[in-house]
FIROPA-777976 format. One line per field, with one value per residue (C-alpha): chain; x, y, z; residue number from 0. Coordinates in nm, 4 decimals. Layout:
% FIROPA-777976
chain c(A  ...)
px c(X  ...)
py c(Y  ...)
pz c(Z  ...)
n c(NUM  ...)
***
This chain:
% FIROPA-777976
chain c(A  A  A  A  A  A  A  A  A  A  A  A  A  A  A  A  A  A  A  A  A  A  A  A  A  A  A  A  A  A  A  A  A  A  A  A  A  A  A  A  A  A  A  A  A  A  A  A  A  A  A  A  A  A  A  A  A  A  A  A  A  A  A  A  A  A  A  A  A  A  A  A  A  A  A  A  A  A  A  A  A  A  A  A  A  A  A  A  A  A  A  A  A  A  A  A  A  A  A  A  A  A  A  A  A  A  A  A  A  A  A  A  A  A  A  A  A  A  A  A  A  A  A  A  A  A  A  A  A  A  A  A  A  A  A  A  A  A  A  A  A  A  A  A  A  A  A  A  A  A  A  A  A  A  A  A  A  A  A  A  A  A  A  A  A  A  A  A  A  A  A  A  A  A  A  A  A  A  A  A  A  A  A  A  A  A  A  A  A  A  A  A  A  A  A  A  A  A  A  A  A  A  A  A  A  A  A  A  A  A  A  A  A  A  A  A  A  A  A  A  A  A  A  A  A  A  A  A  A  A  A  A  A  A  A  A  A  A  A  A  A  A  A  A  A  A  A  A  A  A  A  A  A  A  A  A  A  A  A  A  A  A  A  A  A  A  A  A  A  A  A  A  A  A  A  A  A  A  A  A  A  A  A  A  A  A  A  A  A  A  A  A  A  A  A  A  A  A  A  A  A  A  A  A  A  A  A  A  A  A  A  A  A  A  A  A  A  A  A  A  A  A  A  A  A  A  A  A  A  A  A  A  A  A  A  A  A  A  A  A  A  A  A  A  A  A  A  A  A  A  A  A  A  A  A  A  A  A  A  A  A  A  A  A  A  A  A  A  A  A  A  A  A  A  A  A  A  A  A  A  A  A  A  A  A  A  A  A  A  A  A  A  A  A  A  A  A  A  A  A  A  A  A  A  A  A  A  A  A  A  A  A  A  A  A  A  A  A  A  A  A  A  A  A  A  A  A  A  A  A  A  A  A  A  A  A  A  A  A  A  A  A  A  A  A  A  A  A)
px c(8.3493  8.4632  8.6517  8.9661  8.9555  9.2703  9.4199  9.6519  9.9248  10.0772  10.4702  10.6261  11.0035  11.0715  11.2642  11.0190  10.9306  11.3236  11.2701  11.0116  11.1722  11.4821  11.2533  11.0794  11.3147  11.4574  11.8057  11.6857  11.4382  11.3019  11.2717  11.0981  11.0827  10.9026  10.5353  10.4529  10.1591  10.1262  9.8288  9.8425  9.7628  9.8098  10.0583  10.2467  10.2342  10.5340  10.5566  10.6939  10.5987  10.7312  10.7820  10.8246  10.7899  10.5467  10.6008  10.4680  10.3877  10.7510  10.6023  10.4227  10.5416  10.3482  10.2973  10.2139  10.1734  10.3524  10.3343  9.9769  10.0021  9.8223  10.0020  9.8392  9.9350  9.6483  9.8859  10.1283  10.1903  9.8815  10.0041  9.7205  9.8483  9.6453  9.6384  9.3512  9.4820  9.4615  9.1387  9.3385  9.1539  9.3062  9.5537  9.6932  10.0626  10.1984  10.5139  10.6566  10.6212  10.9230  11.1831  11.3702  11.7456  11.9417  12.1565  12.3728  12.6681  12.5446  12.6726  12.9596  12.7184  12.6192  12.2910  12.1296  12.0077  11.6932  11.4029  11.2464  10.9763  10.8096  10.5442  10.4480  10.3285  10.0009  10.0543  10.3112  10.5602  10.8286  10.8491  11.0517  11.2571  11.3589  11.6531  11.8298  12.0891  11.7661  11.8459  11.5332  11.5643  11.3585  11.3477  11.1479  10.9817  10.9953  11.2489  11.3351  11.5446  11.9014  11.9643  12.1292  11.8456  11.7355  11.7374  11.8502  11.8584  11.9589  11.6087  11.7063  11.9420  11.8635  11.5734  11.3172  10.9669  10.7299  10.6918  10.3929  10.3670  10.1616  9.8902  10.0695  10.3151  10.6063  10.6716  10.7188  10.6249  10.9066  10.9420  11.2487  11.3157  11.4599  11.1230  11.1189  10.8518  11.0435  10.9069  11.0944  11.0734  11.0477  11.0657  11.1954  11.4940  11.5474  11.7374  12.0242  12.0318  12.0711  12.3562  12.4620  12.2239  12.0621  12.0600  11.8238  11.7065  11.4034  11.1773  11.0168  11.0881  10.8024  10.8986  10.7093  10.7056  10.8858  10.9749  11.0008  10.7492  10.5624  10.3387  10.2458  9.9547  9.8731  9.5324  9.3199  9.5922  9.8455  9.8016  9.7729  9.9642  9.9129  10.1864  10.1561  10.4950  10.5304  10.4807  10.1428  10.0221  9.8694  10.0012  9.8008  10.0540  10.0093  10.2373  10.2854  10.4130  10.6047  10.3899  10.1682  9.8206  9.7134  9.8274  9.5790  9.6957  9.5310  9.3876  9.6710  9.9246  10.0060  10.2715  10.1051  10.2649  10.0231  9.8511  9.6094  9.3443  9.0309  8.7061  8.4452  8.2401  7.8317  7.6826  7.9928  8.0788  7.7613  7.7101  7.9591  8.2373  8.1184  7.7876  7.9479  7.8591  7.9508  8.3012  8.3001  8.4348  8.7879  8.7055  8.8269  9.1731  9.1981  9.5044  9.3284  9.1945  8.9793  9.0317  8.6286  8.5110  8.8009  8.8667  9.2166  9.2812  9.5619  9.7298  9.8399  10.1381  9.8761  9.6866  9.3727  9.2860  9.1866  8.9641  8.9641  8.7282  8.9684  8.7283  8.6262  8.9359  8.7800  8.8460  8.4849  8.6040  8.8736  8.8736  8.9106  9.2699  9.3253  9.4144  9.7701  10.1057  10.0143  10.0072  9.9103  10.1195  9.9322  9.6065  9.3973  9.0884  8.8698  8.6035  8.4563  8.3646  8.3476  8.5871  8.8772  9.1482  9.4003  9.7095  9.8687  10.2515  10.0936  9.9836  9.5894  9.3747  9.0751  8.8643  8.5706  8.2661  8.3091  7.8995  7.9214  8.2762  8.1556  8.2936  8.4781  8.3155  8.6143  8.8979  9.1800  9.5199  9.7712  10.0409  10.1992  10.4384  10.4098  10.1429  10.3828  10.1494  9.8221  9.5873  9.2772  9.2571  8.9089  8.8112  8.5710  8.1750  8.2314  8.4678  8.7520  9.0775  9.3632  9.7378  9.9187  10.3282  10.4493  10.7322  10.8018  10.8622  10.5120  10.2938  9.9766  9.6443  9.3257  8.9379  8.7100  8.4328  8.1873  8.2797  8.5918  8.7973  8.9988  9.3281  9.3250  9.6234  9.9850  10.2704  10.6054  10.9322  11.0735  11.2621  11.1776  11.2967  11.0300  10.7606  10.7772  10.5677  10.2565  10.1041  9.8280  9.9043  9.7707  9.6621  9.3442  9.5049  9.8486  10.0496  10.3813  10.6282  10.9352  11.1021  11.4459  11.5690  11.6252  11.4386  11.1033  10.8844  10.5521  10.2821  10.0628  9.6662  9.7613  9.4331  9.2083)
py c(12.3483  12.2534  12.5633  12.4932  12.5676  12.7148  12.5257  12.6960  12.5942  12.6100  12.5497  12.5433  12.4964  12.1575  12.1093  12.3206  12.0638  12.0904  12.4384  12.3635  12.0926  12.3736  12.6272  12.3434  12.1965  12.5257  12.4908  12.8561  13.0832  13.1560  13.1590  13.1237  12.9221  13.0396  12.9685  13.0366  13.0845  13.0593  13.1101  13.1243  13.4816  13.6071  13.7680  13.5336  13.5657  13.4681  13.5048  13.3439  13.1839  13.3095  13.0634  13.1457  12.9688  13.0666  13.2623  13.0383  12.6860  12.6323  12.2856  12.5102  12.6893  12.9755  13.0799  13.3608  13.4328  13.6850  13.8371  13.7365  13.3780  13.1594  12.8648  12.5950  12.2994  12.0884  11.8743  11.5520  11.6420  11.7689  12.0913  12.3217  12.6652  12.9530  13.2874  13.5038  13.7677  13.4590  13.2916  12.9957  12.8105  12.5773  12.3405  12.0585  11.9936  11.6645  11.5460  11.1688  10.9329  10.7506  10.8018  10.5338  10.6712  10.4690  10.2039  10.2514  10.5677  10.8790  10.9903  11.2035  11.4182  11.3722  11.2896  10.9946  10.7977  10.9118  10.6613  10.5953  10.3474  10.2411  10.0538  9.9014  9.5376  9.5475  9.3814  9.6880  9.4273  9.6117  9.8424  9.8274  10.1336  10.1150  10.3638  10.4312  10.1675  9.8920  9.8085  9.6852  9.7378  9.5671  9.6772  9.5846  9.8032  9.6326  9.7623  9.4248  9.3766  9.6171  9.8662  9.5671  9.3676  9.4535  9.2703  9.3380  9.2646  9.4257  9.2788  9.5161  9.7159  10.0369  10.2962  10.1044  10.2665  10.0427  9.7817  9.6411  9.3604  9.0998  9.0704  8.8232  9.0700  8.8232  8.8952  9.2102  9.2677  9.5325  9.6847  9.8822  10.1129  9.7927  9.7056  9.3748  9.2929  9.0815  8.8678  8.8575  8.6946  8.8977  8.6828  8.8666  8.7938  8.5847  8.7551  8.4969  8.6581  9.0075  9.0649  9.0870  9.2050  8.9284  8.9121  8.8028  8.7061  8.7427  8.3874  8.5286  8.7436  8.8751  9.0127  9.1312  9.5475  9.7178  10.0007  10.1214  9.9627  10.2315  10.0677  9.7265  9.6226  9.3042  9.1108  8.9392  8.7158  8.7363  8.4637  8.7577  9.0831  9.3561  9.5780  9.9012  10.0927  10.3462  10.1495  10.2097  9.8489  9.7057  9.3360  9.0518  8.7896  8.4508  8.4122  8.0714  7.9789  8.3335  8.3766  8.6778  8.5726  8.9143  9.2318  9.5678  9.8854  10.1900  10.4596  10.5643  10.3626  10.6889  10.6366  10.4881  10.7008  10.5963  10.2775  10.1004  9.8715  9.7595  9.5687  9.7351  9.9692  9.9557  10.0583  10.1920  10.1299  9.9788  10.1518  10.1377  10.3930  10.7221  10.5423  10.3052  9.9462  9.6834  9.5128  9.1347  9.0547  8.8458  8.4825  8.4431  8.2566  7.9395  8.1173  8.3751  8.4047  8.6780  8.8898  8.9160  9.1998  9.4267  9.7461  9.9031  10.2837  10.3946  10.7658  10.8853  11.1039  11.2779  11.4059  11.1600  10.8436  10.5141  10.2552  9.9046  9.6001  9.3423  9.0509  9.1665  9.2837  9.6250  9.9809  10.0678  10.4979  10.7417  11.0712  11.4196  11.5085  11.8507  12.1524  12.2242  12.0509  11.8360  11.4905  11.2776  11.1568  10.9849  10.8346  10.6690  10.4782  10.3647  10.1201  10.1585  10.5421  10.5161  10.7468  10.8460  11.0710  11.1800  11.4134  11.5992  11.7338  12.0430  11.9588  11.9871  11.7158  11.5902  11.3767  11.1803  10.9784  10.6385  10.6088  10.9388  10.9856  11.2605  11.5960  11.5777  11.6224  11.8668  12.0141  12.1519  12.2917  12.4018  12.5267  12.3974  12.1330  11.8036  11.5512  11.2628  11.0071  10.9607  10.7467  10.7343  10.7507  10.6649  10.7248  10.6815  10.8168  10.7653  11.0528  11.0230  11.1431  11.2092  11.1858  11.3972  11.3066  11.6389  11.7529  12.0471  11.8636  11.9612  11.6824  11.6960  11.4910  11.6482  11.5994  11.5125  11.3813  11.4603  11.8380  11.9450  11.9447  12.1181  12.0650  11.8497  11.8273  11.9250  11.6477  11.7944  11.6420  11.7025  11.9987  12.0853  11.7132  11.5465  11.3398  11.0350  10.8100  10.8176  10.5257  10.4496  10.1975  9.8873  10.1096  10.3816  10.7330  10.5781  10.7251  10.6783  10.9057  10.8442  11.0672  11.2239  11.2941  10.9333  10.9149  10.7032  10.8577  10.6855  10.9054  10.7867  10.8958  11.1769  11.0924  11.0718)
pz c(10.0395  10.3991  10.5564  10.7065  11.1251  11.2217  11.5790  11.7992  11.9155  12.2778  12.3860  12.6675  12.7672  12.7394  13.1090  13.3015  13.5618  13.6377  13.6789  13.9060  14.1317  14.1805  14.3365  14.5376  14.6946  14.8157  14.5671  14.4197  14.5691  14.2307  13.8867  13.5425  13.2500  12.9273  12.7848  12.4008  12.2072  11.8157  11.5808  11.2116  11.1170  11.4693  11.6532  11.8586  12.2671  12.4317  12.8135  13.1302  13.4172  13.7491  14.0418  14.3993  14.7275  14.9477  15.2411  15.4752  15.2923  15.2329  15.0169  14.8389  14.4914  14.3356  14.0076  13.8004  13.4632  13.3025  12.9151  12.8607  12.9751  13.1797  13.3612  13.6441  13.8252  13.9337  14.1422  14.0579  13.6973  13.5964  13.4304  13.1958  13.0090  12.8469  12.6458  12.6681  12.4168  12.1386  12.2948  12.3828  12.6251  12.8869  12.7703  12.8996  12.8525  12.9103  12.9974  12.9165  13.2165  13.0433  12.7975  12.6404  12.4808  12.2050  12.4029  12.1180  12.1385  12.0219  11.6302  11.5914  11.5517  11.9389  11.8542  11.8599  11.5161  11.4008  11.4236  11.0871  11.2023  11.5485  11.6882  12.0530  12.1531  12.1720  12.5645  12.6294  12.7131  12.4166  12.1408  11.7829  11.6032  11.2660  11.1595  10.8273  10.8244  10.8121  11.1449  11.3968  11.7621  12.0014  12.3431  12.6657  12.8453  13.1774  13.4724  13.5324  13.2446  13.2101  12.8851  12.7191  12.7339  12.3383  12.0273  11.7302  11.3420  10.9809  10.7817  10.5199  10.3274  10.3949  10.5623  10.7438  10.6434  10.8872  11.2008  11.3118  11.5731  11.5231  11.7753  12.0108  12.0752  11.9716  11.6099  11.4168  11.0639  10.8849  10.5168  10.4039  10.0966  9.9107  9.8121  10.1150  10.3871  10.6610  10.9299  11.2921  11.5900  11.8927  12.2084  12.5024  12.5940  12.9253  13.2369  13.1740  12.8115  12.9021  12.9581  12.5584  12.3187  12.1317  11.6955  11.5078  11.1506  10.9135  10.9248  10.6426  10.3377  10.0999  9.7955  9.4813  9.5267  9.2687  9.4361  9.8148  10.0767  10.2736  10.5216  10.6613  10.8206  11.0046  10.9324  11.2272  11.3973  11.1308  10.9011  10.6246  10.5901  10.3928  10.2310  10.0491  9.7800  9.6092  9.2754  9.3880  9.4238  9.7585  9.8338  10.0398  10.1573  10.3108  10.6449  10.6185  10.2891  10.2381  9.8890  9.7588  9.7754  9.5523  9.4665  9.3930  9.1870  9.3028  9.0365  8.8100  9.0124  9.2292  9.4882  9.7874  10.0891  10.4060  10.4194  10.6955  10.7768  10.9934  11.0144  10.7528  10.9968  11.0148  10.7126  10.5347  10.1142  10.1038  9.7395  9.4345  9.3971  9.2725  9.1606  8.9037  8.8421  9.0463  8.9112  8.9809  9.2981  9.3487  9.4805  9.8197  9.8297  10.0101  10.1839  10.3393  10.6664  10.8206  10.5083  10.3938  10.6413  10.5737  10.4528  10.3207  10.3076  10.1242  10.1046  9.7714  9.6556  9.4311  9.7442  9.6799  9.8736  9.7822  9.9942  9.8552  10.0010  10.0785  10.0676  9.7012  9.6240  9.4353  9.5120  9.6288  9.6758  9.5202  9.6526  9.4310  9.4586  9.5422  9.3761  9.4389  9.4703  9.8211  9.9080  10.1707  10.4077  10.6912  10.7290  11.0090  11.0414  11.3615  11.2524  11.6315  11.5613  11.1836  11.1291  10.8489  10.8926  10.6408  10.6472  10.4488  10.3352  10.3877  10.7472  10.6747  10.8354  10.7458  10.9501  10.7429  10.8496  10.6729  10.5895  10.4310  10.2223  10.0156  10.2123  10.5249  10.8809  10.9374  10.7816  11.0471  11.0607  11.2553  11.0483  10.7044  10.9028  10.7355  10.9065  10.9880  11.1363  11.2880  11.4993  11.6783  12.0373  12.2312  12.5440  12.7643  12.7060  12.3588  12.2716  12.0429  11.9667  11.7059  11.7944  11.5457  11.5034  11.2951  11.1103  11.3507  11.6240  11.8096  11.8471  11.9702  12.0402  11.8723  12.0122  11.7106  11.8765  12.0145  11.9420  11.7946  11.6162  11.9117  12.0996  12.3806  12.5074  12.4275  12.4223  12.5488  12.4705  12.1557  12.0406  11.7585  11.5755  11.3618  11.5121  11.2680  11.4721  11.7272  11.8554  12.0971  12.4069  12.5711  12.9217  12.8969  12.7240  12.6829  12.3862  12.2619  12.0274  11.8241  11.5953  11.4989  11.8073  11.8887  12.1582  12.2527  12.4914  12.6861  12.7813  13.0245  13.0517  12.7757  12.6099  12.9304)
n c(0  1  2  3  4  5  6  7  8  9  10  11  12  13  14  15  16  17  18  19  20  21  22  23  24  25  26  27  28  29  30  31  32  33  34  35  36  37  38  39  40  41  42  43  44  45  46  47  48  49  50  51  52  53  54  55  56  57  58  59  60  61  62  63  64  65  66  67  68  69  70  71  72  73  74  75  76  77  78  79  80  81  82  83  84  85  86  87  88  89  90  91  92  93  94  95  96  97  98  99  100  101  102  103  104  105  106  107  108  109  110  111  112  113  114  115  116  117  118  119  120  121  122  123  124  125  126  127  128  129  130  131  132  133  134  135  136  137  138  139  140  141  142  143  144  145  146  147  148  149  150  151  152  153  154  155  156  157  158  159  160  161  162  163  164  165  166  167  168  169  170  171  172  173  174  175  176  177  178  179  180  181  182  183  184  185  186  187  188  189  190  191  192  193  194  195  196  197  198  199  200  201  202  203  204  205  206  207  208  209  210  211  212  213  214  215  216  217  218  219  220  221  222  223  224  225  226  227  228  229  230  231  232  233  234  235  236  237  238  239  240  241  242  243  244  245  246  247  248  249  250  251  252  253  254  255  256  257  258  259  260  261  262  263  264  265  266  267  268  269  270  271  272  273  274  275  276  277  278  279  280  281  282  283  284  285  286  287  288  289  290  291  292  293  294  295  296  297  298  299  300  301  302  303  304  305  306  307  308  309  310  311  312  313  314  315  316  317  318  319  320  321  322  323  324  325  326  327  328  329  330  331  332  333  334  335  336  337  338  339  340  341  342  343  344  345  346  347  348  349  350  351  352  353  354  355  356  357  358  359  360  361  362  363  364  365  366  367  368  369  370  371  372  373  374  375  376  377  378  379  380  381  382  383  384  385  386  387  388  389  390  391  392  393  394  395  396  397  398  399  400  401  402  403  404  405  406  407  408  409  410  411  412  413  414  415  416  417  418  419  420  421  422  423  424  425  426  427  428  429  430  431  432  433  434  435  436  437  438  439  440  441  442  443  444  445  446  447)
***
């Protein structure tokens, strides 16, 4: 059985670079902000960093480690921490290059609405946040265009659960806990429109789940979309014509919680599931388009995933659910590196090789914070990636390849709100956040 490796897991106080631009610019002529180290089973170091100018360089500010840590700057805002006494080797911390606030007033609460669902145009050109109410806001992310530039619509009743964008960046998929998939368009508005936000309304509305819609995925160019509830059924869709082309119950009709899709990588599911027969495969619809090379994952409340063949329609692997009370709550696939990932309530990871399902390549964990979301990250010379969005507020991006699993970098930002959503950007290393604090951030070359 695969032994769970145990991560570590670095902090660091969330305004520090304000800290540091005080002492630099010769406002204070020192100070400290803190640096934190947890491991599960470990004491916990927690120490500060010391800042001073120098003597001389008066653009220079000097640092030293105090209570066992470790702190650098590498210059811009290249910043790397470590703790020796937990064998926590150097870190890098990153810090958003933007953060995008709700244009809306805060609650009474003074905090902004919590963000439910996200995702990015694939050209970077806007993002889309879901919140409780089943409100959608889009939002551009170019400086050309004021705060009031957004869009927005109410596609559903209540809690929005996904958003994908289709690939030409100009219409969002969504699905809500009233059991709908919507369809919006998401031009960006005009300068002569900006001035007022701008409403819009569903083109589309797909219904058949009989219970809460969890995920959405869109297929090829978006003539097909895929939906995923917890009434445990996966749902194909034809765009055009609004109708379901099919829909697929997983084993035992277990909740599905995650869902997501890709091209079927090189040499994966070539054999039956758990070396049973071959079922008769589904003919192709005339409706769909793109679907035959494509493989859905789904996460299951009863801790087990299920992969299903699109173009045959047939689950072709189940996983063992585990012993225990866990479920999954995330999962990611990257046809490019044949690689699965699944998370869990219980915030264990495990990272599979698609041609070979049977154990996982590695089994990690930081602590028992719920696994939020997930995705793959690649880089260049062939290494990848995982962004982890968490539960406690400490998300992270996690090398798997070619060694790891290991922490590659720590994402600062949120305080301790839930990470509901990571997703990877249209530049090299780009990664985005959203989560209950209400706030989006963009971090730029975190995965390089």
């Amino acid at each position: 059985m695969q032994s769970t490796i145990t991560l570590p897991i670095s902090t660091i106080q969330h305004d520090f670079e304000a800290v540091i631009s005080d002492v630099q610019e010769g406002i204070i002529p020192d100070d400290s902000f803190w640096v934190s180290f947890y491991k599960s089973g470990e004491p916990s170091v927690h120490g500060k960093v010391h800042l001073t100018l120098d003597e001389e360089n008066r653009d220079l500010v000097r640092f030293e480690g105090r209570g066992g840590v470790v702190f650098e700057h590498r210059g811009g805002r290249d910043y790397y921490v470590a703790c020796p006494t937990l064998s926590v080797p150097e870190t890098r911390v990153v810090v958003p290059s933007r953060q995008y606030s709700d244009p809306l007033p805060r609650l009474a609460s003074d905090q902004y609405r919590k963000i439910y669902a996200f995702d990015v145009a694939p050209d970077g050109s806007q993002f889309a946040a879901g919140y409780e109410n089943g409100t959608v806001m889009i939002v551009p992310t170019t400086s050309r265009l004021p705060p009031s530039a957004h869009t927005t619509s109410k596609p559903h009743l209540n809690t929005i659960t996904s958003l994908r964008f289709f690939p030409s960046s100009r219409v969002l998929l969504t699905s809500g806990v009233d059991f709908a998939v919507n369809i919006l368009p998401a031009e960006i508005p005009s300068s002569a429109q900006s001035l007022t936000p701008k409403r819009i309304t569903p083109v589309r509305s797909l219904k058949g789940h009989s219970r809460a819609v969890t995920s959405t995925a869109v297929i090829s160019r978006g003539r097909n979309v895929l939906s995923s509830g917890k009434d445990g059924t996966l749902r194909l869709w034809d765009v055009p014509s609004g109708s379901q082309i099919r829909s697929m119950g997983v084993s035992g009709y277990s909740p599905v919680l995650a869902m997501c899709a890709g091209e079927r990588a090189e040499g994966a599911f070539a054999q039956p599931p758990n070396g049973e027969e071959k079922n008769a495969p589904v003919p192709l619809d005339d409706r769909e388009v793109d679907t035959a090379d494509k493989m859905v994952f789904c996460a299951l409340q009863d801790g087990s995933f299920e992969v299903f063949d699109l173009g045959t329609k047939l689950s072709v692997f189940h996983s063992k659910p585990p012993k225990g009370s866990t479920s999954l709550s995330s999962i990611a696939y990257s046809p490019s590196a044949s690689l699965l990932a699944t998370g869990s309530s219980t915030g264990v990871i495990n990272v599979y090789d698609t041609r070979a399902m049977d154990a996982p390549l590695a089994t990690f964990s930081r602590n028992s914070a719920s696994i939020e979301d997930l995705v793959f990250l690649s880089a260049q010379g062939g290494s990848v990636s995982l962004v982890v969005g968490t539960d406690d507020g400490l998300p992270y991006i996690a090398d798997v390849r070619p060694e790891g699993p290991a922490v590659h970098a720590e994402l600062v930002g949120p305080d301790c709100d839930a990470v509901r959503c990571v997703r990877v950007g249209a530049q090299a290393g780009e990664v985005w956040t959203a989560g209950d604090d209400g706030i989006v951030r963009q971090y730029e070359g975190a995965g390089i």
